[in-house]
PDB file of N, CA, C and O in Angstrom:
ATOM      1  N   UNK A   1     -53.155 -69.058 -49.065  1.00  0.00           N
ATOM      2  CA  UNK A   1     -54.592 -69.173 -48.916  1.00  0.00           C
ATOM      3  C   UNK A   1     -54.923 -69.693 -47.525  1.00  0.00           C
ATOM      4  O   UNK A   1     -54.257 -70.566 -46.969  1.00  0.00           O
ATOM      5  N   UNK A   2     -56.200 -68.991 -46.893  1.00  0.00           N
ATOM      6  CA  UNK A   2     -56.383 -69.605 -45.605  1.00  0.00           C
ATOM      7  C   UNK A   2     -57.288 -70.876 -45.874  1.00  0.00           C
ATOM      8  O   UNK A   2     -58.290 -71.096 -46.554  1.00  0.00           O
ATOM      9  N   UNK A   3     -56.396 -71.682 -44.947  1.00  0.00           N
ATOM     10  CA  UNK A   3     -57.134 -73.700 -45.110  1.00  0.00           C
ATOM     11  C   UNK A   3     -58.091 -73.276 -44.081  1.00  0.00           C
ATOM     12  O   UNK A   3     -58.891 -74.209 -44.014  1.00  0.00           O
ATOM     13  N   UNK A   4     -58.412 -72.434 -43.304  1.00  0.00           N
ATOM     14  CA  UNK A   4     -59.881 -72.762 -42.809  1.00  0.00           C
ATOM     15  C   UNK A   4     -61.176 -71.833 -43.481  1.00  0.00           C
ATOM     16  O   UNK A   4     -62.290 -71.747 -42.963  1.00  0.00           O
ATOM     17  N   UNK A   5     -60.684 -71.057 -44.963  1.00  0.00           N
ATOM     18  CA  UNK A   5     -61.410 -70.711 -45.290  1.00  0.00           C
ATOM     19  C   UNK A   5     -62.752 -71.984 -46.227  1.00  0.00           C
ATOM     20  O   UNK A   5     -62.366 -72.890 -46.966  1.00  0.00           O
ATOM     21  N   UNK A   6     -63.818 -71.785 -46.012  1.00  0.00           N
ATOM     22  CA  UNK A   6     -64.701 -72.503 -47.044  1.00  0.00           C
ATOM     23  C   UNK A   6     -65.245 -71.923 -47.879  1.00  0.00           C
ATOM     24  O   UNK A   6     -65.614 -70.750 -47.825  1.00  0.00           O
ATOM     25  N   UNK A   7     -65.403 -72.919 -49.052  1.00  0.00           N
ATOM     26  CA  UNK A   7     -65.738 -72.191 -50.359  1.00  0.00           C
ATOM     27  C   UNK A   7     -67.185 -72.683 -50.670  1.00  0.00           C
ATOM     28  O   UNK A   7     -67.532 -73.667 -51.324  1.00  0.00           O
ATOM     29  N   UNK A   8     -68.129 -71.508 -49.869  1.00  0.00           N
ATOM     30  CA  UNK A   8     -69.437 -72.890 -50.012  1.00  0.00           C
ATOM     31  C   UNK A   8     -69.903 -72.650 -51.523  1.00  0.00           C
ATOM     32  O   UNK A   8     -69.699 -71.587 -52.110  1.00  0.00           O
ATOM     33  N   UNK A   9     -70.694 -73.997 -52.216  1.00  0.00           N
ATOM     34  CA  UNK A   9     -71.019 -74.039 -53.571  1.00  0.00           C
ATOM     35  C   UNK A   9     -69.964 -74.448 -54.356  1.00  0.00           C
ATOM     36  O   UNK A   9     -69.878 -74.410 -55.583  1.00  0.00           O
ATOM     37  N   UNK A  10     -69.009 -74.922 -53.383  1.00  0.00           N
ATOM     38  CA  UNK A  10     -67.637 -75.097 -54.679  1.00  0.00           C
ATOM     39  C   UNK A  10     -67.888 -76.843 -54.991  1.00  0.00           C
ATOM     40  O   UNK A  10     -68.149 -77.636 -54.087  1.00  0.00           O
ATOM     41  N   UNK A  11     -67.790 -77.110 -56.001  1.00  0.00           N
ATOM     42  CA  UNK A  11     -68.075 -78.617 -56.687  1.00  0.00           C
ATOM     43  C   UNK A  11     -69.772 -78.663 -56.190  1.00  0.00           C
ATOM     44  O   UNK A  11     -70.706 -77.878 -56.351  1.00  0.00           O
ATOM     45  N   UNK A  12     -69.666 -79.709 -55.658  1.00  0.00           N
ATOM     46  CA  UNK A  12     -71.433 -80.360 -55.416  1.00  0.00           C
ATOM     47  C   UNK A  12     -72.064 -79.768 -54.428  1.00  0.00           C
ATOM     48  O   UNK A  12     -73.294 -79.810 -54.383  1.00  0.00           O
ATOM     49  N   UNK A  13     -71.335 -79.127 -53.483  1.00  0.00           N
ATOM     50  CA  UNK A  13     -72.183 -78.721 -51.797  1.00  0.00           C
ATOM     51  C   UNK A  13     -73.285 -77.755 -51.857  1.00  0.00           C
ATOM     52  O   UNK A  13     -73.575 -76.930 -52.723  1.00  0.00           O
ATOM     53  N   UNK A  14     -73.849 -78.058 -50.702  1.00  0.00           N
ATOM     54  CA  UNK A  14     -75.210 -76.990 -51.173  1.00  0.00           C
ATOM     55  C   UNK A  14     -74.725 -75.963 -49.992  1.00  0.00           C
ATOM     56  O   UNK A  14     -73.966 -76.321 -49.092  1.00  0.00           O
ATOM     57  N   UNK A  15     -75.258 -74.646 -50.112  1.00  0.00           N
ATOM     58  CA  UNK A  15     -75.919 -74.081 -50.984  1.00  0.00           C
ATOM     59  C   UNK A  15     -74.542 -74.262 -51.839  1.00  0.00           C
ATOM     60  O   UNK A  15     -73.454 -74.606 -51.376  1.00  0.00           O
ATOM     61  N   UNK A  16     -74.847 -73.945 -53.208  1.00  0.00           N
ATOM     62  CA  UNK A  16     -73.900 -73.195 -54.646  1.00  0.00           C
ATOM     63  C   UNK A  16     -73.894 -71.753 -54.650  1.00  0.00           C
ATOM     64  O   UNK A  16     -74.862 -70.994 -54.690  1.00  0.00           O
ATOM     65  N   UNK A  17     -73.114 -71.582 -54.621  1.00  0.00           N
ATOM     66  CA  UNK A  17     -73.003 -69.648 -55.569  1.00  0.00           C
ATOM     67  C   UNK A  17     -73.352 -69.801 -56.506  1.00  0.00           C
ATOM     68  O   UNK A  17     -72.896 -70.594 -57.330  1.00  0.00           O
ATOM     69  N   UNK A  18     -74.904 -68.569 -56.717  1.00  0.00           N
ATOM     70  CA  UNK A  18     -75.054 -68.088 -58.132  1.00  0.00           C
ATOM     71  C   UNK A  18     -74.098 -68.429 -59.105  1.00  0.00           C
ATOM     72  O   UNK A  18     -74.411 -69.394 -59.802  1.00  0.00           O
ATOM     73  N   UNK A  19     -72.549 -67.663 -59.439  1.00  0.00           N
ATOM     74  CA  UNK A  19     -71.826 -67.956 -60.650  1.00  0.00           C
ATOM     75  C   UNK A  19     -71.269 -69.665 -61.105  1.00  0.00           C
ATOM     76  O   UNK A  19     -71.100 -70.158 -62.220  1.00  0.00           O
ATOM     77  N   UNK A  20     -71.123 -70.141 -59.987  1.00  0.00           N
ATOM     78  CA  UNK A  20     -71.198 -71.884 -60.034  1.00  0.00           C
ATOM     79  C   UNK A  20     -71.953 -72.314 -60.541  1.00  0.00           C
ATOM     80  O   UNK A  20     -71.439 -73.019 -61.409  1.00  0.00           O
ATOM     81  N   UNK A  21     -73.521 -72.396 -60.608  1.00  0.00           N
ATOM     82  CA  UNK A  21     -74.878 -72.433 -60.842  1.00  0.00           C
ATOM     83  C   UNK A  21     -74.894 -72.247 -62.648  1.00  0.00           C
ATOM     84  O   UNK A  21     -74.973 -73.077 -63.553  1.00  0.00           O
ATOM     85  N   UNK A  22     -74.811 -71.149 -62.639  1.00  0.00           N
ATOM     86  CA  UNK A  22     -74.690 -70.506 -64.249  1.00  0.00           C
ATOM     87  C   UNK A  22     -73.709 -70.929 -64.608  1.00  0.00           C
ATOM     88  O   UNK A  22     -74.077 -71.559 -65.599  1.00  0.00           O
ATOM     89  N   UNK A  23     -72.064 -71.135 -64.495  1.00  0.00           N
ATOM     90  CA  UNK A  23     -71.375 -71.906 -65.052  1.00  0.00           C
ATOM     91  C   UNK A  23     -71.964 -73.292 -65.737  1.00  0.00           C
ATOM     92  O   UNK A  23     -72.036 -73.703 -66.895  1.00  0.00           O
ATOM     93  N   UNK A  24     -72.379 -73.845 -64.338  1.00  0.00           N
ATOM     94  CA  UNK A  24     -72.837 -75.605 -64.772  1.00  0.00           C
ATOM     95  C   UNK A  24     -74.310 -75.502 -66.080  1.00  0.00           C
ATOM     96  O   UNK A  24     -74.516 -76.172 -67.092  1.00  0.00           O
ATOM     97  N   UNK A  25     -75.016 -74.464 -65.508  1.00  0.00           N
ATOM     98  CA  UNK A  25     -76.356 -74.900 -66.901  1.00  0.00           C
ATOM     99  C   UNK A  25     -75.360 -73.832 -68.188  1.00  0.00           C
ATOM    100  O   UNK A  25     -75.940 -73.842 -69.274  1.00  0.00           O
ATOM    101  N   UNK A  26     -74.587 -73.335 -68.192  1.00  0.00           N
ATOM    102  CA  UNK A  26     -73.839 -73.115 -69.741  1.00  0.00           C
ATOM    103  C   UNK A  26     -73.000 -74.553 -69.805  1.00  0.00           C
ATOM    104  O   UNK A  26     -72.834 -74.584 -71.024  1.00  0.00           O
ATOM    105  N   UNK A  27     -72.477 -75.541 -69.402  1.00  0.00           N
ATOM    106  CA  UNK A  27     -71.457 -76.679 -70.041  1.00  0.00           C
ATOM    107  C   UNK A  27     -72.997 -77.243 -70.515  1.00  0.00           C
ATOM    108  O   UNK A  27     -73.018 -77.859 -71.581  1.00  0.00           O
ATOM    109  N   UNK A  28     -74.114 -77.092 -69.883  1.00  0.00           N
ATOM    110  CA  UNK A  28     -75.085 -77.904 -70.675  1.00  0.00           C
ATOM    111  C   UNK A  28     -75.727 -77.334 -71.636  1.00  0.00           C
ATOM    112  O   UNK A  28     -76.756 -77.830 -72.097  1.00  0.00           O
ATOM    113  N   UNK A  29     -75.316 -76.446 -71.979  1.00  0.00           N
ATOM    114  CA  UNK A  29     -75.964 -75.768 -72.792  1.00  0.00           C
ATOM    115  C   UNK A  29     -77.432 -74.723 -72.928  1.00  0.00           C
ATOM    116  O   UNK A  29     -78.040 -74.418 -73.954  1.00  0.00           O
ATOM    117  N   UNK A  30     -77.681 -74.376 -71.671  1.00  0.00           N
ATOM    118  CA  UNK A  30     -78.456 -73.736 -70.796  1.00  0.00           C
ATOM    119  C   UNK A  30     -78.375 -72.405 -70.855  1.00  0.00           C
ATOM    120  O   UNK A  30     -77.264 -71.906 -71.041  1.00  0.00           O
ATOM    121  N   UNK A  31     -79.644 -71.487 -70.697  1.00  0.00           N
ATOM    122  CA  UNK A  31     -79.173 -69.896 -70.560  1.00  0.00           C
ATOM    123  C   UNK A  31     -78.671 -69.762 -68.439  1.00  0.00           C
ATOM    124  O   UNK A  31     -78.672 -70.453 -67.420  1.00  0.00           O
ATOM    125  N   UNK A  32     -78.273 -68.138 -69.008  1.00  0.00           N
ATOM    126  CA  UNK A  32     -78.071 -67.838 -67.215  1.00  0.00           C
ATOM    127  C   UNK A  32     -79.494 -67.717 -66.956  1.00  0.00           C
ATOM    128  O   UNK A  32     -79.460 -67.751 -65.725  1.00  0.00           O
ATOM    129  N   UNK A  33     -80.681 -67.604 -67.246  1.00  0.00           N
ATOM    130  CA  UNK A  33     -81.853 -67.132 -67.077  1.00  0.00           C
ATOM    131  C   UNK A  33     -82.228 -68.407 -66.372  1.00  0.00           C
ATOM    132  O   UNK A  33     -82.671 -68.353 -65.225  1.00  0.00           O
ATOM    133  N   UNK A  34     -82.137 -69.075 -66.739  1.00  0.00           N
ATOM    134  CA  UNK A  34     -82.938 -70.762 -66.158  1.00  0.00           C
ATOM    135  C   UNK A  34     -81.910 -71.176 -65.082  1.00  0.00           C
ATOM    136  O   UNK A  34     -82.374 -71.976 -64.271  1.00  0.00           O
ATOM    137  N   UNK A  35     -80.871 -70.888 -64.922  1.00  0.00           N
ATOM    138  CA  UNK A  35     -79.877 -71.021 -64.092  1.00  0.00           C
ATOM    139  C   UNK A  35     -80.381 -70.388 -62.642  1.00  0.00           C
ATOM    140  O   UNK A  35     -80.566 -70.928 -61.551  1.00  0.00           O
ATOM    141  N   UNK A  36     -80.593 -68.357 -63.307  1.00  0.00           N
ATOM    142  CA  UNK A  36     -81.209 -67.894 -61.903  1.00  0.00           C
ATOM    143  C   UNK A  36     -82.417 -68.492 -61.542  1.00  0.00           C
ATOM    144  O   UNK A  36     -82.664 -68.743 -60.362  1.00  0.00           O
ATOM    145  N   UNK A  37     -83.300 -68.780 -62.574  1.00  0.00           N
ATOM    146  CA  UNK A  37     -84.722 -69.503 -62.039  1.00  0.00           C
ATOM    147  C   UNK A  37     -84.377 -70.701 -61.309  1.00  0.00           C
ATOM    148  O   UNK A  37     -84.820 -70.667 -60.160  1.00  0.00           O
ATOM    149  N   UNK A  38     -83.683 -71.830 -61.617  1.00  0.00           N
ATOM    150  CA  UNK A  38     -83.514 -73.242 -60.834  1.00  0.00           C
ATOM    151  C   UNK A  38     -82.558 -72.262 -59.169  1.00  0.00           C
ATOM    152  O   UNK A  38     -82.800 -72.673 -58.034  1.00  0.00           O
ATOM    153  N   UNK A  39     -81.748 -71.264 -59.354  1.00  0.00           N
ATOM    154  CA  UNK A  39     -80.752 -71.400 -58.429  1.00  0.00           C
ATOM    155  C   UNK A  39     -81.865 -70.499 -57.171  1.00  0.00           C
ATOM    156  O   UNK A  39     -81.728 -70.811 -55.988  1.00  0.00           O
ATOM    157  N   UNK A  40     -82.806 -69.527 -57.522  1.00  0.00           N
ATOM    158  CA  UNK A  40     -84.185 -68.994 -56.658  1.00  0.00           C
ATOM    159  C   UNK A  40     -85.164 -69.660 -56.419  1.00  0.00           C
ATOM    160  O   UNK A  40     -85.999 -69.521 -55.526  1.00  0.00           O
ATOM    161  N   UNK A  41     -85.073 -70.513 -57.329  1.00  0.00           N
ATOM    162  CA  UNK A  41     -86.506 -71.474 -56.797  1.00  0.00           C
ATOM    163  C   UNK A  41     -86.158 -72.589 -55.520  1.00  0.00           C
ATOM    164  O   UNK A  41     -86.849 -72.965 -54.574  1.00  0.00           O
ATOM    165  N   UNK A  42     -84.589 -72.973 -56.004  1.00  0.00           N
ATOM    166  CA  UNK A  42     -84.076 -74.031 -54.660  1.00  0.00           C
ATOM    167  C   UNK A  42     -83.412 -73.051 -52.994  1.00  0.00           C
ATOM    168  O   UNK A  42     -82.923 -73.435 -51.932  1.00  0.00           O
ATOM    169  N   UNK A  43     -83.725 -71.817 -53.529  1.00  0.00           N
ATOM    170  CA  UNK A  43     -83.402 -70.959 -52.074  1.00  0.00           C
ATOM    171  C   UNK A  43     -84.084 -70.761 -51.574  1.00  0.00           C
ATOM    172  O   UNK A  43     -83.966 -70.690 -50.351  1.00  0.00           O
ATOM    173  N   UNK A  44     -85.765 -70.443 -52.493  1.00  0.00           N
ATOM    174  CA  UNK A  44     -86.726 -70.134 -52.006  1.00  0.00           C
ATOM    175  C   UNK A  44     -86.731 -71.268 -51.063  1.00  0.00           C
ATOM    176  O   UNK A  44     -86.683 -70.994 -49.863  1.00  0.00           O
ATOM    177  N   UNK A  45     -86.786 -72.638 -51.473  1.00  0.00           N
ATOM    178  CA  UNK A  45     -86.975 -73.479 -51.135  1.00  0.00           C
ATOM    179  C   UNK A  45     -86.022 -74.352 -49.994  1.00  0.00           C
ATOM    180  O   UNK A  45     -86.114 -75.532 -49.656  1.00  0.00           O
ATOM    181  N   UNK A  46     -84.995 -73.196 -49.509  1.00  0.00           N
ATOM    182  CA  UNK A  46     -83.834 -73.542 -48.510  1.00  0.00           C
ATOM    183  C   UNK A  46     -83.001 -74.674 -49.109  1.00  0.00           C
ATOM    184  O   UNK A  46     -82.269 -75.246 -48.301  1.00  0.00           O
ATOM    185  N   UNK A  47     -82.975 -75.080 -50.304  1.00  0.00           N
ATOM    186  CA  UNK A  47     -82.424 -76.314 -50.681  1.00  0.00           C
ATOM    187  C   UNK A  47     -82.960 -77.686 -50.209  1.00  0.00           C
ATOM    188  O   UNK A  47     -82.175 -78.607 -49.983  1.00  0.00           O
ATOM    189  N   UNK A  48     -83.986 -77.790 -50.095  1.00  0.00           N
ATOM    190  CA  UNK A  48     -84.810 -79.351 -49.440  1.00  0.00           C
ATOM    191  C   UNK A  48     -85.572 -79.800 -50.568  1.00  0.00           C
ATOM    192  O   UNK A  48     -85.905 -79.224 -51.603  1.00  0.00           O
ATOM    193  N   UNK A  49     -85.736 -80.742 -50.216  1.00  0.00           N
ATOM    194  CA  UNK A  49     -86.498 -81.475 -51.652  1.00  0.00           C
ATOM    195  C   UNK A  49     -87.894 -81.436 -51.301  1.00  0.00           C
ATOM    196  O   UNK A  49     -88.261 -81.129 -50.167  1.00  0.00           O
ATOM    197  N   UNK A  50     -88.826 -81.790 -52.399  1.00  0.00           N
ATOM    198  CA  UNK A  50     -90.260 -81.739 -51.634  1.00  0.00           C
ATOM    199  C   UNK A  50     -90.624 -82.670 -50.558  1.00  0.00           C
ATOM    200  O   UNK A  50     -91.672 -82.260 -50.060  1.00  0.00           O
ATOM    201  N   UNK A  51     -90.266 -83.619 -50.047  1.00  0.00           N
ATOM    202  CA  UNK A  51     -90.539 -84.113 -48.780  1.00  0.00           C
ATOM    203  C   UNK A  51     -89.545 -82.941 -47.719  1.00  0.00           C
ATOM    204  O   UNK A  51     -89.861 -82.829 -46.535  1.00  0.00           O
ATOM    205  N   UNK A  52     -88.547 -82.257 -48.204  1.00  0.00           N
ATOM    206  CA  UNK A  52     -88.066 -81.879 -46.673  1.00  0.00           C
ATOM    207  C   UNK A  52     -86.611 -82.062 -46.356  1.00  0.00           C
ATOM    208  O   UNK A  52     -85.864 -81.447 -45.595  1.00  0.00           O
ATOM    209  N   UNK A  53     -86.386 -83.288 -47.315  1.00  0.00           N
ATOM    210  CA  UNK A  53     -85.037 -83.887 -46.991  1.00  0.00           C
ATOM    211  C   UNK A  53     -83.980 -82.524 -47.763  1.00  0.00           C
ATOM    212  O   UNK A  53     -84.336 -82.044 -48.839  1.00  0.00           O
ATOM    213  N   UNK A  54     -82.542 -81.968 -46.968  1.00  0.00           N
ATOM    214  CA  UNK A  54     -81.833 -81.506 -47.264  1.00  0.00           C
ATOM    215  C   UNK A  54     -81.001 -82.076 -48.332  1.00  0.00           C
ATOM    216  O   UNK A  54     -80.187 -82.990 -48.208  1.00  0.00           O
ATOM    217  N   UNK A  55     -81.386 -81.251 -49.682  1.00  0.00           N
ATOM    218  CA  UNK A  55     -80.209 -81.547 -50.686  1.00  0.00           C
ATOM    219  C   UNK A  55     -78.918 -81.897 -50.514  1.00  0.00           C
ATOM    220  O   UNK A  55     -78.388 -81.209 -49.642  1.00  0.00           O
ATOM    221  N   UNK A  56     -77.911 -83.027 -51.206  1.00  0.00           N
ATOM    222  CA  UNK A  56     -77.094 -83.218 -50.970  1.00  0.00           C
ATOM    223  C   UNK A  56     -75.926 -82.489 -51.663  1.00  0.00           C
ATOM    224  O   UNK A  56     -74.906 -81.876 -51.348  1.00  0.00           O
ATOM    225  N   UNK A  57     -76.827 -83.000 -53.150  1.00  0.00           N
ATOM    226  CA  UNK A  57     -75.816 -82.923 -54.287  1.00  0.00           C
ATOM    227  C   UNK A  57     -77.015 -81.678 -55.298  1.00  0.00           C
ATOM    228  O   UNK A  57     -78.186 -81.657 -55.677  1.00  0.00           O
ATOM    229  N   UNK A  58     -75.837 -80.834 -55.355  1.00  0.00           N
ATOM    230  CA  UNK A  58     -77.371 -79.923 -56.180  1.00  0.00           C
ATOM    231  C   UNK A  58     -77.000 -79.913 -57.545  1.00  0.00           C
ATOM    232  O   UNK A  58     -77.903 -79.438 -58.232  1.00  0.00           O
ATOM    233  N   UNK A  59     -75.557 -80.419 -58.483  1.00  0.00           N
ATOM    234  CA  UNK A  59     -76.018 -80.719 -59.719  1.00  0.00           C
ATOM    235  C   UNK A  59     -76.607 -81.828 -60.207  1.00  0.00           C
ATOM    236  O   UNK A  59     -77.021 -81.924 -61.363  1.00  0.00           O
ATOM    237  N   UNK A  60     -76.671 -82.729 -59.329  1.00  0.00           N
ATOM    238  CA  UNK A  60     -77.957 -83.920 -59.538  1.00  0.00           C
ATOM    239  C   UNK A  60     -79.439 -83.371 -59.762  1.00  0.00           C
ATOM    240  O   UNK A  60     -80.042 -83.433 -60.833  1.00  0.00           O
ATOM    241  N   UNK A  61     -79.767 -83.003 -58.967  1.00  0.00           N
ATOM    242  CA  UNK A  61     -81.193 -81.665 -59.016  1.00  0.00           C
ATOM    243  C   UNK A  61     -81.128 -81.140 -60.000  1.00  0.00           C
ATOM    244  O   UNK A  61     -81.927 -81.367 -60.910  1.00  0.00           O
ATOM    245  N   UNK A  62     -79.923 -80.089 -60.107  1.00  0.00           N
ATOM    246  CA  UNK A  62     -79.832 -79.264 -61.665  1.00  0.00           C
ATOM    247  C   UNK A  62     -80.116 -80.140 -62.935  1.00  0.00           C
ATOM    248  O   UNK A  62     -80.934 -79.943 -63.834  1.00  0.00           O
ATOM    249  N   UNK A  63     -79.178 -81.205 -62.756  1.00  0.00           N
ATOM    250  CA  UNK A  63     -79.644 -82.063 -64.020  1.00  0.00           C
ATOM    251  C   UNK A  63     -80.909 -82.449 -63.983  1.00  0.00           C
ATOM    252  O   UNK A  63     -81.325 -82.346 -65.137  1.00  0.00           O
ATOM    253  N   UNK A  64     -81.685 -82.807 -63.342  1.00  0.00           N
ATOM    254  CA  UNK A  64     -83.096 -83.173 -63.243  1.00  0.00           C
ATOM    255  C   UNK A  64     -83.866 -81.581 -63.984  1.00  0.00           C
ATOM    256  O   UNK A  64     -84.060 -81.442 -65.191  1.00  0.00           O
ATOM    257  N   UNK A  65     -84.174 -80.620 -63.015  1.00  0.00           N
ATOM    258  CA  UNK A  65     -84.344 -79.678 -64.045  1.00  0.00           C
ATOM    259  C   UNK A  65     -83.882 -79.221 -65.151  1.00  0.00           C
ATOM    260  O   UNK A  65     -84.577 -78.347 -65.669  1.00  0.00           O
ATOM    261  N   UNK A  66     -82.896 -79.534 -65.714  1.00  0.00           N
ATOM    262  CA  UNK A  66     -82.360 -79.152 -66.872  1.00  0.00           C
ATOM    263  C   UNK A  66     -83.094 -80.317 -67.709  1.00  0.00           C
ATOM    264  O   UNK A  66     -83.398 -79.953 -68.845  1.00  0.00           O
ATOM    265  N   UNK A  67     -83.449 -81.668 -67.377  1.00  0.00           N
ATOM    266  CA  UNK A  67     -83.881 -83.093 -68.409  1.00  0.00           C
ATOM    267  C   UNK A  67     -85.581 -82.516 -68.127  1.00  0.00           C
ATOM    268  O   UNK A  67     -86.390 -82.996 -68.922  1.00  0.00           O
ATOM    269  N   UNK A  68     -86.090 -81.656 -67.195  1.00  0.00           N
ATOM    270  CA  UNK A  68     -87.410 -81.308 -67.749  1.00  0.00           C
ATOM    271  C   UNK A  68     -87.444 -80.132 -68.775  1.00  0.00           C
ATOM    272  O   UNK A  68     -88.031 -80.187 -69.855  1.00  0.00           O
ATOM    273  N   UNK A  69     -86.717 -79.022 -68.288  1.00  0.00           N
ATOM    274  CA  UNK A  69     -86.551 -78.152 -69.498  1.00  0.00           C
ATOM    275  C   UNK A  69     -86.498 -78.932 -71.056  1.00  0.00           C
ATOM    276  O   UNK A  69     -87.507 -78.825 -71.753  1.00  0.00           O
ATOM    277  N   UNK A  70     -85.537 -79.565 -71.488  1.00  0.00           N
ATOM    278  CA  UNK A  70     -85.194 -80.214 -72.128  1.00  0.00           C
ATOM    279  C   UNK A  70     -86.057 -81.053 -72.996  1.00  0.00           C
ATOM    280  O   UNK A  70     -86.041 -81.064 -74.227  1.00  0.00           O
ATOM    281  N   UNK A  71     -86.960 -81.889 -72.056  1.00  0.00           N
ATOM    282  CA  UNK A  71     -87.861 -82.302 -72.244  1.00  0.00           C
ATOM    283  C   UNK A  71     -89.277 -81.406 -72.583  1.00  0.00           C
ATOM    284  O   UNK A  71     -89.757 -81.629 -73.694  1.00  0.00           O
ATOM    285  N   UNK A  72     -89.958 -80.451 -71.757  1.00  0.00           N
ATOM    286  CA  UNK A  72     -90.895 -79.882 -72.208  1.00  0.00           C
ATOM    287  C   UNK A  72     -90.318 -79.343 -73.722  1.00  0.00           C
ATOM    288  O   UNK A  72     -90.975 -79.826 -74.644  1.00  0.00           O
ATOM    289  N   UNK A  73     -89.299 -78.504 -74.122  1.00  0.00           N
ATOM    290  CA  UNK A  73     -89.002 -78.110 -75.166  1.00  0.00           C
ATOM    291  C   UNK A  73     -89.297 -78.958 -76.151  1.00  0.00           C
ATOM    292  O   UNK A  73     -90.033 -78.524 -77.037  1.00  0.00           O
ATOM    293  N   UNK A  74     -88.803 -80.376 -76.248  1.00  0.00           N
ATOM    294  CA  UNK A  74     -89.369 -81.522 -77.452  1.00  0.00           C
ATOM    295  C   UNK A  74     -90.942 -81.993 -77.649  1.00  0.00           C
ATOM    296  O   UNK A  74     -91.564 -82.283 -78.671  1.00  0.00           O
ATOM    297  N   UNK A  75     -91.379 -81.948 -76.103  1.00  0.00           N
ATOM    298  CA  UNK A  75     -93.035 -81.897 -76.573  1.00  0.00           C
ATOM    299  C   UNK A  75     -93.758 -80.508 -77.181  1.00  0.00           C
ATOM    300  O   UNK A  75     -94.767 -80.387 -77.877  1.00  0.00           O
ATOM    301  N   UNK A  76     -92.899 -79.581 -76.673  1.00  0.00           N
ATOM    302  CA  UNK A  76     -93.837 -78.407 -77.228  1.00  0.00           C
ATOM    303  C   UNK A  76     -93.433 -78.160 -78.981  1.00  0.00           C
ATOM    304  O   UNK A  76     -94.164 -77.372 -79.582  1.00  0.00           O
ATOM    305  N   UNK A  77     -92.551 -78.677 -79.585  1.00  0.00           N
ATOM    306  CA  UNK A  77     -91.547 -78.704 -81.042  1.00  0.00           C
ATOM    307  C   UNK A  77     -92.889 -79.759 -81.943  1.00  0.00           C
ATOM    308  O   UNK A  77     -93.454 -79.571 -83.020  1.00  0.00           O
ATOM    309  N   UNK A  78     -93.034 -81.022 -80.772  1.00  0.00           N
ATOM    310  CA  UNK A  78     -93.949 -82.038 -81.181  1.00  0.00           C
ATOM    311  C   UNK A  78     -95.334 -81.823 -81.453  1.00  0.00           C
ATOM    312  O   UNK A  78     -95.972 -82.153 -82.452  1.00  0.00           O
ATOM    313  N   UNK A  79     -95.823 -81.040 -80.110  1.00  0.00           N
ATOM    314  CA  UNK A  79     -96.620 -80.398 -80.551  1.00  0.00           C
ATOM    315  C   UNK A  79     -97.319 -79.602 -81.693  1.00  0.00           C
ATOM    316  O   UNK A  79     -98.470 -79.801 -82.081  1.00  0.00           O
ATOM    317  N   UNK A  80     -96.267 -78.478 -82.273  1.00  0.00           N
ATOM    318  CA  UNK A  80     -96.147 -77.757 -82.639  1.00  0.00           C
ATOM    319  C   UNK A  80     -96.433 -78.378 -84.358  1.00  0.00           C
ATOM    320  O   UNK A  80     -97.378 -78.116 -85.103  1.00  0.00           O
ATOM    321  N   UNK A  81     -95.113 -79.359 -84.631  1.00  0.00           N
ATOM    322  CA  UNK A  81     -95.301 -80.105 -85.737  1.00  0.00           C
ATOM    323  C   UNK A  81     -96.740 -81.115 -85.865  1.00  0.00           C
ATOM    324  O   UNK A  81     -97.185 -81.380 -86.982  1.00  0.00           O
ATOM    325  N   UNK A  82     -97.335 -81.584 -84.728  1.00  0.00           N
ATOM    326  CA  UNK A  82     -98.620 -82.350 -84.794  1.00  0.00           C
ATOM    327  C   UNK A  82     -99.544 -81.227 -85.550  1.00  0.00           C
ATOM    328  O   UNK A  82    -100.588 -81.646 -86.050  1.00  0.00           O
ATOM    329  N   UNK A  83     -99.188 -79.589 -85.694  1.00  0.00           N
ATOM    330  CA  UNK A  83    -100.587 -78.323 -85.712  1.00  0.00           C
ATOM    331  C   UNK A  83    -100.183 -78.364 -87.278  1.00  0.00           C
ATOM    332  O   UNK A  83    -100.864 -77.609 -87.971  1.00  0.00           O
ATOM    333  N   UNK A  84     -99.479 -78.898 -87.761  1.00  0.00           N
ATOM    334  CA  UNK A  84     -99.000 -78.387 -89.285  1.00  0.00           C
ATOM    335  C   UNK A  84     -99.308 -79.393 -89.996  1.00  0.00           C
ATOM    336  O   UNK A  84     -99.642 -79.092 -91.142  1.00  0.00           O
ATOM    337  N   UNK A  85     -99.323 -80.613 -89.716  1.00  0.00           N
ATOM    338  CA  UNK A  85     -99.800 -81.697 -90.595  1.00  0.00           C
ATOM    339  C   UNK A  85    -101.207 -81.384 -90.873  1.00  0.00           C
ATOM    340  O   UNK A  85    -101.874 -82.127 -91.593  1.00  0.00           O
TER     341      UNK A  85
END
């Protein structure tokens, strides 16, 4: 293997490769669909956070979107059960 090849997206580095991306939201239990949405929305977005600052770590981020997914899903369940009582 060539040692000056780089493997960008490999573990934490930004950018990630697409299939890295979708790997990590399936161990969480995630579709590939929300995977391509988080992994286009942070390209659109060059990988910077909303002030600007260059991402470091992008499954930190991922997890953050994945705990809102996550989250809207239980209010909208809550919701849902508040319409039936």
């Amino acid at each position: 293997m060539n040692k000056n090849l780089k493997l960008t997206g490999h573990g934490r580095s930004v950018p990630p490769i697409l299939p890295h991306v979708i790997i990590y939201f399936d161990q969480q239990g995630m579709t590939a669909k929300e995977a391509e949405a988080f992994f286009h929305y942070q390209a659109a977005h060059q990988w910077k956070t909303q002030s600007g600052t260059p991402i470091k770590n992008w499954k930190t981020v991922a997890g953050n979107w994945i705990y809102d997914i996550q989250r809207s899903r239980v209010l909208s369940l809550q919701l849902k059960l508040n319409r039936l009582r």
